[in-house]
C-alpha positions, -999 to +999 in steps of 0.1 A: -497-704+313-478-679+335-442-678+339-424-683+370-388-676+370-367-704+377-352-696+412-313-706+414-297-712+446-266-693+440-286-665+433-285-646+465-250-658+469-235-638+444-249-607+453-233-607+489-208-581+496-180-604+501-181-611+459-183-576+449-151-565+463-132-595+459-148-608+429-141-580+407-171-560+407-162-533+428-127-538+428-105-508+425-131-476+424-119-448+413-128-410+415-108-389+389-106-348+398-093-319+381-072-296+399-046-274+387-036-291+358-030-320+369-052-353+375-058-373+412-069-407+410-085-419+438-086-460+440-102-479+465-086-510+479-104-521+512-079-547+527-048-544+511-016-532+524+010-503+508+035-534+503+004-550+486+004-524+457+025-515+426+022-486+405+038-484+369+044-463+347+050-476+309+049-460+270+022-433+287-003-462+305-003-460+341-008-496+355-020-504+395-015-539+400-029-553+442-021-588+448-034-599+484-030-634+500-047-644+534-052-674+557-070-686+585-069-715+605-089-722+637-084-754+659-102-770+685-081-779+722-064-811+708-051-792+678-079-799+648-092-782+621-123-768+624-125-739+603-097-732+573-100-705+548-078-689+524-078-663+497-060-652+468-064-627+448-047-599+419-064-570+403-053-546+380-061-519+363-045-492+335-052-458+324-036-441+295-020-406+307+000-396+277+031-403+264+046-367+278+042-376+315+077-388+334+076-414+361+095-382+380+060-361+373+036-389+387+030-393+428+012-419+447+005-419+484-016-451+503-038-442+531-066-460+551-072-483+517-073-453+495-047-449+469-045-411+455-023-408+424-015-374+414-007-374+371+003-340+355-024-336+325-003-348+293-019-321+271-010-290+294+032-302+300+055-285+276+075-308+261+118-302+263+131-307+223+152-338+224+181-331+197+194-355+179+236-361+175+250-350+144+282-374+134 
């Protein structure tokens, strides 16, 4: 008897471009470099705006959270519906940096759907003494 896979019909489907960037897959690339001492992220976002994007900062984990909403409409000459699509959609993603790195020592900039994050490297930051108050 030979086997014959079973062919699924959303196969194909899910393979399309269209899912892998909005479906997760390919979401938020990102190239890390080395230069300097300090760290550039590189993180793809095809399609979403600078307002679109958030970048935190909290207990050393560097967060980048896009949220994106769209709609379409198309009508016909008497004012139908012919076509309506919409999409929503949120991604995120975290890094750990180090606990030493300020929100002051991190920069972002947003540029043809690239966000470049510059991070000082944690290990390489010298560290001011906090004293504590003596009643």
């Amino acid at each position: 008897m030979k086997y014959t896979p079973v062919r699924r019909e959303f196969d194909d489907l899910f393979d399309d471009d269209w899912f892998g960037a909005f479906g997760g897959k390919q979401l938020m690339r990102t190239d890390v470099r080395e230069k300097d001492g300090k760290y550039f992220l590189d993180i793809e976002l095809p399609g979403y705006k600078k307002e679109e994007v958030k970048v935190q900062l909290s207990n050393g984990t560097l967060t980048v959270t896009a949220a994106h909403n769209e709609s379409s409409e198309e009508k016909d000459k008497k004012g139908n519906v012919i076509r309506q699509e919409r999409y929503t959609g949120n991604a995120s993603r975290s890094w750990y940096v180090g606990d030493g790195v300020k929100q002051s020592d991190v920069h972002a900039n947003f540029k043809d759907g690239v966000l470049t994050i510059e991070v000082p490297d944690a290990s390489k930051a010298v560290k001011e003494p906090e004293y504590i108050a003596i009643e």
